[in-house]
DOVEX-394254 format. One line per field, with one value per residue (C-alpha): residue in three letters; x, y, z. Coordinates in steps of 0.5 Angstrom, whole numbers. Layout:
// residues N
resn	[ALA,...]
u	[X,...]
v	[Y,...]
w	[Z,...]
This chain:
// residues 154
resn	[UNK,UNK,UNK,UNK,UNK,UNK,UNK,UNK,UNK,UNK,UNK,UNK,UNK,UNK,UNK,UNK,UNK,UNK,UNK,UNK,UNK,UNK,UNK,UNK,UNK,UNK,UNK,UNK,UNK,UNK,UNK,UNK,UNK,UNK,UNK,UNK,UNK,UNK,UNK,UNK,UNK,UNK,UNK,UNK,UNK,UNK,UNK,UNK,UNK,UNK,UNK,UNK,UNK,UNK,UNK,UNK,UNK,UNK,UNK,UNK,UNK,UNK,UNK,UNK,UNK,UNK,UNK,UNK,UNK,UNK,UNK,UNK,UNK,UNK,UNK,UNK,UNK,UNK,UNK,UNK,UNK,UNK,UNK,UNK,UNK,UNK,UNK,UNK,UNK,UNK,UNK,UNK,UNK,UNK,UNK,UNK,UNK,UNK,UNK,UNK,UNK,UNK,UNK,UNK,UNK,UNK,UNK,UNK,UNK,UNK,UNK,UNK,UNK,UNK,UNK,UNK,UNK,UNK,UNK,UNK,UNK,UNK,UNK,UNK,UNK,UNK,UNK,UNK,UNK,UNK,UNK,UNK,UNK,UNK,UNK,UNK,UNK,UNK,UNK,UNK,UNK,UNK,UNK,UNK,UNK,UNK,UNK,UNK,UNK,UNK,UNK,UNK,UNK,UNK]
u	[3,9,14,11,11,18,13,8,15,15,8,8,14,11,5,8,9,13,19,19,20,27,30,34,31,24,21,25,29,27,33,38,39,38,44,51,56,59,52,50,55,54,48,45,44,39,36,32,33,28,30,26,32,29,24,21,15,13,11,8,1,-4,-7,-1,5,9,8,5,1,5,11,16,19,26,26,31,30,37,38,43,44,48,48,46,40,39,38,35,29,29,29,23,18,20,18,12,11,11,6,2,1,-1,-5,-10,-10,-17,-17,-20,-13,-10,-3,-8,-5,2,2,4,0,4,12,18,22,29,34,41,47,49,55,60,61,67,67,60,60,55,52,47,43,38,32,29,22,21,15,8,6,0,3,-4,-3,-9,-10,-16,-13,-12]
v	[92,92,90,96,101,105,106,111,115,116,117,122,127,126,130,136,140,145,140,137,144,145,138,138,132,134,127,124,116,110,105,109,113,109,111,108,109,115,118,117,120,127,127,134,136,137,130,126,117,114,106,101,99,92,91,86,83,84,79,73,72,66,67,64,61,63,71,77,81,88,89,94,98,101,107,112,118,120,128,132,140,145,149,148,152,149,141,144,147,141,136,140,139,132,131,135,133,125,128,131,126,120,124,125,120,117,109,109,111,106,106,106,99,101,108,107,106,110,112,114,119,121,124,124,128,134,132,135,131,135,129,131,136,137,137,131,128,121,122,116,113,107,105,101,96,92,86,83,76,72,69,64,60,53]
w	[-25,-21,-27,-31,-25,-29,-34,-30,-28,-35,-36,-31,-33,-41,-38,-37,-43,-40,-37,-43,-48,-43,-46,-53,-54,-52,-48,-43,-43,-40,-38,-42,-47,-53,-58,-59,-53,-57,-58,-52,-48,-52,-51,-51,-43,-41,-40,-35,-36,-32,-29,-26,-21,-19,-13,-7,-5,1,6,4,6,8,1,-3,0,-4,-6,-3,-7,-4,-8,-6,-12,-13,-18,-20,-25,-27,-28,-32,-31,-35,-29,-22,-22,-27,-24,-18,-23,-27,-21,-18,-24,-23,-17,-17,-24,-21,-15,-19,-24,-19,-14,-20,-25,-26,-25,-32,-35,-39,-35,-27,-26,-26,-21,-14,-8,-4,-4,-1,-4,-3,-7,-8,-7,-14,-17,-23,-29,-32,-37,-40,-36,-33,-26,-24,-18,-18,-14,-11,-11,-6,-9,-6,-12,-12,-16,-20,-18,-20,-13,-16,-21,-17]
């Protein structure tokens, strides 16, 4: 379901247990890191956050007026890096990881529903944080969902 689709992100970096042996927390966040601002803003680096950052449905269709049953989501994973080749390796595990992940899963997996039809990914630039400090880079998955609307309910 296209509201859920963060959660195969999340899913699928879980998988790998190496990437999550590289973390100080040893899992990855979804939406934020869920500490009180202090907290969160010392946070141990490395860390991954995933965010489900909205979506839009396609066309409609001659099906329903209102609704497609296509939705386009927008999903960013947030990395942060002590070094640069640091973030580098990090980002891509993810990115394989995520790839990985979705070209293999069996459609009698619980989380089948929520993994993308197809996406586009891109990434963002790497930037120093000298606050944290650390370095960082989103990377961007632009994502083909089915929405599962009922179209049979009058």
């Amino acid at each position: 379901m296209s509201l859920l689709t963060d959660t195969a992100f999340v899913a699928a970096i879980r998988s790998n247990a190496g990437l999550l042996d590289m973390l100080p927390a040893h899992d990855v966040y979804n939406t934020a890191i869920a500490l009180p601002e202090q907290k969160a803003a010392n946070a141990p680096v490395p860390y991954i956050i995933v965010s489900f950052d909205g979506l839009q449905n396609e066309d409609d269709t001659k099906d329903n007026g209102y609704e497609c049953e296509t939705d386009k989501v927008h999903i960013s994973i947030v990395i942060a890096a002590n070094t640069r080749p640091q973030l580098g390796t990090i980002a891509t595990m993810v990115r394989n990881t995520v790839r990985g992940y979705f070209e293999n899963i069996e459609d009698t997996d619980e989380l089948f529903d929520e993994v993308p039809e197809d996406y586009t990914f891109s990434a963002g630039p790497v930037t120093y944080d000298d606050s944290k400090p650390c370095y960082w880079q989103v990377l961007n998955f632009q994502c083909d969902t089915k929405n599962v609307i009922d179209y049979e309910q009058d």
